[in-house]
DRENSE-184451 format. One record per residue (C-alpha): x, y, z; residue in three letters. Coordinates in steps of 0.2 Angstrom, whole numbers, padded with zeros to 4 digits, always signed. Each point is the difference from the previous one (the first is absolute). Layout:
<rs>
XYZala;...
</rs>
This chain:
<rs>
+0587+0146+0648unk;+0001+0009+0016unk;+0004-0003+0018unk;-0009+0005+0015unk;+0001+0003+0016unk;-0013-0001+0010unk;+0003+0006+0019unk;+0016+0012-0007unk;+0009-0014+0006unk;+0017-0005-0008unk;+0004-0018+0001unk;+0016-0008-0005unk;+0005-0012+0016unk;+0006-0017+0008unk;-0014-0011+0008unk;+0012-0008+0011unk;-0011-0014+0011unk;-0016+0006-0008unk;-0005-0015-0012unk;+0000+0003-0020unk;-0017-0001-0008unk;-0001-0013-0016unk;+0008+0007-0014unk;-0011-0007-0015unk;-0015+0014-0006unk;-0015-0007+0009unk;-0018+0008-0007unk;-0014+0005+0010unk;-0009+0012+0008unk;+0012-0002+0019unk;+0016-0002-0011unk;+0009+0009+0013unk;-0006-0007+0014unk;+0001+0007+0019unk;+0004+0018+0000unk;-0004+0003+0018unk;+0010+0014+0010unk;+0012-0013+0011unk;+0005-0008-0018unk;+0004+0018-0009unk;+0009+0006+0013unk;+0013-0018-0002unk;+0001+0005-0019unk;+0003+0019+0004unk;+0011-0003+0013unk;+0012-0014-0010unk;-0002+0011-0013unk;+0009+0015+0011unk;+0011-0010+0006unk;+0007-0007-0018unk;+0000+0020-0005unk;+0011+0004+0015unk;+0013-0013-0007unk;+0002+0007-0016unk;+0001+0017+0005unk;+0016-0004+0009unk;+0008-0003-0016unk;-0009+0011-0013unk;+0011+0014-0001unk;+0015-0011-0008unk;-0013-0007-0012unk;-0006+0018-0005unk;+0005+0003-0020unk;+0011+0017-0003unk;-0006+0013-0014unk;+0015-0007-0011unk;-0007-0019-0001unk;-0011+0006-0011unk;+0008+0008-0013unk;+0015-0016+0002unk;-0015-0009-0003unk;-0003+0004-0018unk;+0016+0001-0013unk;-0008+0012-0008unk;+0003+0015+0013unk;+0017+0006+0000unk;+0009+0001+0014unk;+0014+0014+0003unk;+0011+0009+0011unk;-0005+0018-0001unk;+0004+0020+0008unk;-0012+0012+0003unk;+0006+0014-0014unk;-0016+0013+0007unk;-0015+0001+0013unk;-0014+0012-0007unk;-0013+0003+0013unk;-0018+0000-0003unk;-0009+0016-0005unk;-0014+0001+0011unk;-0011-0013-0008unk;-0012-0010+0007unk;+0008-0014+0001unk;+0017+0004+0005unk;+0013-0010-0010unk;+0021+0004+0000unk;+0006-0006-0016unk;+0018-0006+0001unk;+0011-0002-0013unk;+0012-0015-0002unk;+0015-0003-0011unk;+0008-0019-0003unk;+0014-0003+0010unk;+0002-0019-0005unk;-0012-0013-0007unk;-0002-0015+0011unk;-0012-0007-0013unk;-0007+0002-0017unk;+0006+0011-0014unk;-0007+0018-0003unk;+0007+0014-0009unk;-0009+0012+0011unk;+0012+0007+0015unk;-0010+0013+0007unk;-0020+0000+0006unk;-0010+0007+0013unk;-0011-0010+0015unk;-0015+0007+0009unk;+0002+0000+0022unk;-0015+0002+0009unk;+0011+0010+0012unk;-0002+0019+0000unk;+0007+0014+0011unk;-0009-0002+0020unk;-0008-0017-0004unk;+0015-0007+0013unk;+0003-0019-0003unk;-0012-0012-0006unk;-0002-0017+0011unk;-0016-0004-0009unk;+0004-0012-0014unk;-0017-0006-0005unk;-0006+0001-0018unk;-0009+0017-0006unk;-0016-0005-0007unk;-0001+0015-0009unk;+0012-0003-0011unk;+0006-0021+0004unk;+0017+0011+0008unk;+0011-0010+0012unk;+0014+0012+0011unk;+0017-0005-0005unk;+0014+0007+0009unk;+0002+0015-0010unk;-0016+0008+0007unk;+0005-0002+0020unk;+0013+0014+0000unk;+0005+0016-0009unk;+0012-0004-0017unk;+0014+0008-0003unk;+0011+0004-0013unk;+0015-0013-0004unk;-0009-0015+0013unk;+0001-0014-0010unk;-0014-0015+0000unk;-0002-0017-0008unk;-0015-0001-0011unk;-0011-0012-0009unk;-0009+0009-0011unk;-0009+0001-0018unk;+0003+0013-0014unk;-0019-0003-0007unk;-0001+0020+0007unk;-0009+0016-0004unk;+0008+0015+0000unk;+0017-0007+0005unk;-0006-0009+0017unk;+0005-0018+0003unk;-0010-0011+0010unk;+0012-0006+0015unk;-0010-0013+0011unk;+0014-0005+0007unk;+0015+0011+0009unk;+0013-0002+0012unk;+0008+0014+0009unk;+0018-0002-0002unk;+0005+0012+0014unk;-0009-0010+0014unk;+0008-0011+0008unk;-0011-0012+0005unk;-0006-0006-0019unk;+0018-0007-0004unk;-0006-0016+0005unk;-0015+0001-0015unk;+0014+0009-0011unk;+0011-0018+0003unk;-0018-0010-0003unk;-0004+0009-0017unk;+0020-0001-0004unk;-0004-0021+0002unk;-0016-0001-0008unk;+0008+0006-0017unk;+0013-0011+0001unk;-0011-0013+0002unk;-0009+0007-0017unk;+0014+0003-0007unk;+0005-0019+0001unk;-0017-0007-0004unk;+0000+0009-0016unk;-0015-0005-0009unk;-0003-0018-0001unk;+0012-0006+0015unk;-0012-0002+0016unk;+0011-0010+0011unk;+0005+0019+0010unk;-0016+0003+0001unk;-0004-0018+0008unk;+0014+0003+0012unk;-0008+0019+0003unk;-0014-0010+0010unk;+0011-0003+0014unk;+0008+0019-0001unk;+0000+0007+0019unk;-0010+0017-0007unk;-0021-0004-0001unk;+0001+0012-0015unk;+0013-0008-0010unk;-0007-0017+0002unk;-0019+0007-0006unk;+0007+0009-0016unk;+0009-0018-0003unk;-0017-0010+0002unk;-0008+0013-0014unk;+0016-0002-0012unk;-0003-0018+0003unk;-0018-0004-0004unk;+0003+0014-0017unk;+0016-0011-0005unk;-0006-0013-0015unk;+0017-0009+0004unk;-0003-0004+0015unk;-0020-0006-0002unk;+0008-0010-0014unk;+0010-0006+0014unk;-0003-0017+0010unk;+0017+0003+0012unk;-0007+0019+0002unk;-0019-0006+0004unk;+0008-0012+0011unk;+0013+0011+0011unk;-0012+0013+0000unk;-0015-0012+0009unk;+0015-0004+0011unk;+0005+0016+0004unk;-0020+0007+0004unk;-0003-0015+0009unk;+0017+0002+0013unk;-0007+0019+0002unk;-0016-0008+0005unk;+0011-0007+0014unk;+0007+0014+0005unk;+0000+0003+0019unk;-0004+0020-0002unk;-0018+0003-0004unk;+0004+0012-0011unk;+0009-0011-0013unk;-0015-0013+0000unk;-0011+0014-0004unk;+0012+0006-0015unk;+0000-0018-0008unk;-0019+0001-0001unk;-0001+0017-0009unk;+0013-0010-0009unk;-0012-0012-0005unk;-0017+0013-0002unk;+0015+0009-0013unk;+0003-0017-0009unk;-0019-0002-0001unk;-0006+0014-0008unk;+0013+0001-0011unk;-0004-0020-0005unk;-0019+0005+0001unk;+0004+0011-0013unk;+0009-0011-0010unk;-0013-0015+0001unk;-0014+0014-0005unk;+0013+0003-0019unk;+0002-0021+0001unk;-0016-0004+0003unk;+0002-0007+0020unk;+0018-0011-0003unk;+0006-0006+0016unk;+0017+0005+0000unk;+0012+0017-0007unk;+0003+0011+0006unk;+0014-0005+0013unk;-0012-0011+0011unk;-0013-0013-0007unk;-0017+0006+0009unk;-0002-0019+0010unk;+0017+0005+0009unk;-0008+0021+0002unk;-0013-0010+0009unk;+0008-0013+0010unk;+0012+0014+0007unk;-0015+0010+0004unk;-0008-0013+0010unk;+0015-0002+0009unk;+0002+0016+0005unk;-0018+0001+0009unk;+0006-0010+0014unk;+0014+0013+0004unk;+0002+0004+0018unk;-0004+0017-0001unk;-0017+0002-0006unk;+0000+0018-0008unk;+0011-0012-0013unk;-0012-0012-0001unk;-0015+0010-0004unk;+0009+0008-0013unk;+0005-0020-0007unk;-0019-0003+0001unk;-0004+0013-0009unk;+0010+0000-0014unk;-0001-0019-0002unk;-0021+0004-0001unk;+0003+0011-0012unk;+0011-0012-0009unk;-0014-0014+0001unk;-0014+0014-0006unk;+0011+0008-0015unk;+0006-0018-0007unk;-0015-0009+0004unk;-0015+0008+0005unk;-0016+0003-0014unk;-0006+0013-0009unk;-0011+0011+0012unk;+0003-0007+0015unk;+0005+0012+0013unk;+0010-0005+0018unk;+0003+0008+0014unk;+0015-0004+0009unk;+0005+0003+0020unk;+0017-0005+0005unk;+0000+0003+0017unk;-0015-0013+0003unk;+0011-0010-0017unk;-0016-0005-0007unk;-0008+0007-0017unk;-0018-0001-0009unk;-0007+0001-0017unk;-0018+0004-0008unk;-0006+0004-0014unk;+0001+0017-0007unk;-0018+0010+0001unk;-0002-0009+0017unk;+0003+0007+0016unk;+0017+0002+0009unk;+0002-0012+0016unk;+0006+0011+0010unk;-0008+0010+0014unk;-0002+0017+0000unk;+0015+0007+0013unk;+0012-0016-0004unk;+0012+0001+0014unk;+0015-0003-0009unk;+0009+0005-0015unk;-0005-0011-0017unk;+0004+0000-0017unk;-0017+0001-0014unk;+0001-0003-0019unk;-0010-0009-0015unk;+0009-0008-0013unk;-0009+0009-0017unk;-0012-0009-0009unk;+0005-0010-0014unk;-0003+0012-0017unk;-0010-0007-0014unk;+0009-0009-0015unk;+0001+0012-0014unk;-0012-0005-0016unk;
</rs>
């Protein structure tokens, strides 16, 4: 499955006053209908429009280094010094290893107290402000590789001891000696006791964890949620969590609409996969599908249409996964909210040099019974 974009273009934006095309896959050769210059340039333009609005907020909805690690209970989590700094050796690939000794477990149990993490900082690299992923090696910077360590600085880490040769894989780290991360220190501090009080079968926290003030905090609850077999056993915790993604969906900042629908595009891959083992149940986990749907649809008339498209697209998807047959294929474009489907071994109906950005895939063909 893959999506494309065909002028470079990226679309996710409001149509304001522009009308909605229909909403139901329509076949045919003109499925999409008028693409002339002074009806692109309403969709781009909506579309820049809606971007802008939820640029404004982005950075308090941007996920820290330590939300990962907090998201899985197998990472341990620890208050740690910096016991020694050894610099590389003129390799290629420069890498200062640090070593680190266990001031104080703030989660899990390990009998191992001292360890050593990689930082991509070396002597006359100067700070990073780059933070994007490596490809080379899947790396993301954490905050140990934008300044020089030193001996007896102490940093919160989530990390693993799967490691080779004494390292410890540290995704996620906070720098204790700057100032401005004791806000995230506090965040992290609340998140465990929030796990802590949960335990492993309560799921109200987590439920209440919907509403927390922190984006981070309120995502990791969603995934503890839609994992929880008490709470998809749950009628009150189906029920107060539609309610609580449906008041998001309300929300007056954009940004929180759009959070509810990768709310639901979460619950519905994780109950694709669980229809796929039950054979295409509508129900567990945490959300019967008919309900993933009808939010979906809902969230397509959102007044900001970068939110919308994204609703379309997912509740296409939705349609295609649950319902469509084996070997058809579908393409799907958000922007224009319309999506076709043909036969595999046919031709596509798109033109060549689509003006916007569309979403391509074939559901597999049905494999032969076994004699």
């Amino acid at each position: 499955m893959k999506r494309t974009h065909g002028s470079g273009i990226f679309l996710a934006i409001v149509l304001g006053a522009l009308p909605l095309w229909p909403q139901e896959p329509i076949e045919g050769p003109n499925v999409f209908g008028d693409l002339s210059g002074e009806r692109m340039s309403l969709v781009f333009e909506s579309r820049q429009v809606a971007e802008k609005e939820l640029a404004r907020q982005s950075a308090a909805f941007e996920t820290p280094g330590i939300a990962g690690p907090l998201e899985w209970p197998t990472y341990l989590i620890a208050v740690t010094r910096i016991t020694a700094v050894k610099l590389p050796n003129g390799a290629a690939i420069p890498r200062t290893r640090v070593s680190f000794h266990v001031e104080h477990l703030l989660r899990g149990e390990s009998q191992v107290s001292d360890f050593d993490v990689e930082s991509r900082w070396a002597p006359g690299s100067g700070a990073k402000n780059d933070k994007t992923p490596i490809i080379a090696d899947n790396y993301r910077w954490t905050t140990l590789d934008l300044s020089q360590p030193e001996v007896g600085d102490r940093y919160i880490l989530g990390y693993s001891l799967g490691y080779i040769d004494k390292l410890a894989l540290a995704p996620g780290i906070i720098d204790m000696q700057d100032p401005a991360q004791a806000q995230l220190i506090g965040n992290m501090e609340r998140f465990l006791a929030i796990e802590s009080e949960a335990g492993p079968s309560n799921f109200v926290p987590y439920l209440e964890a919907l509403d927390d003030n922190v984006p981070w905090i309120r995502d990791i609850a969603l995934h503890r949620l839609t994992s929880s077999a008490a709470c998809n056993a749950s009628p009150a915790c189906v029920e107060r969590f539609s309610a609580t993604v449906k008041r998001h969906l309300r929300s007056s900042m954009a940004n929180e609409r759009q959070e509810a629908v990768d709310w639901l595009i979460w619950v519905d891959s994780v109950s694709r996969s669980e229809n796929e083992r039950r054979g295409r149940m509508d129900g567990l986990p945490v959300l019967p599908d008919s309900t993933i749907r009808d939010l979906l649809s809902s969230a397509i008339q959102d007044q900001n249409v970068a939110i919308g498209d994204r609703a379309f697209e997912a509740r296409e998807m939705f349609d295609m996964v649950r319902t469509g047959p084996h070997g058809e294929c579908f393409e799907i474009v958000p922007a224009l909210r319309k999506s076709a489907h043909w036969l595999s071994g046919e031709h596509d109906l798109l033109p060549v040099g689509f003006p916007v950005t569309y979403t391509t895939g074939c559901i597999p063909p049905q494999e032969p019974a076994s004699k």
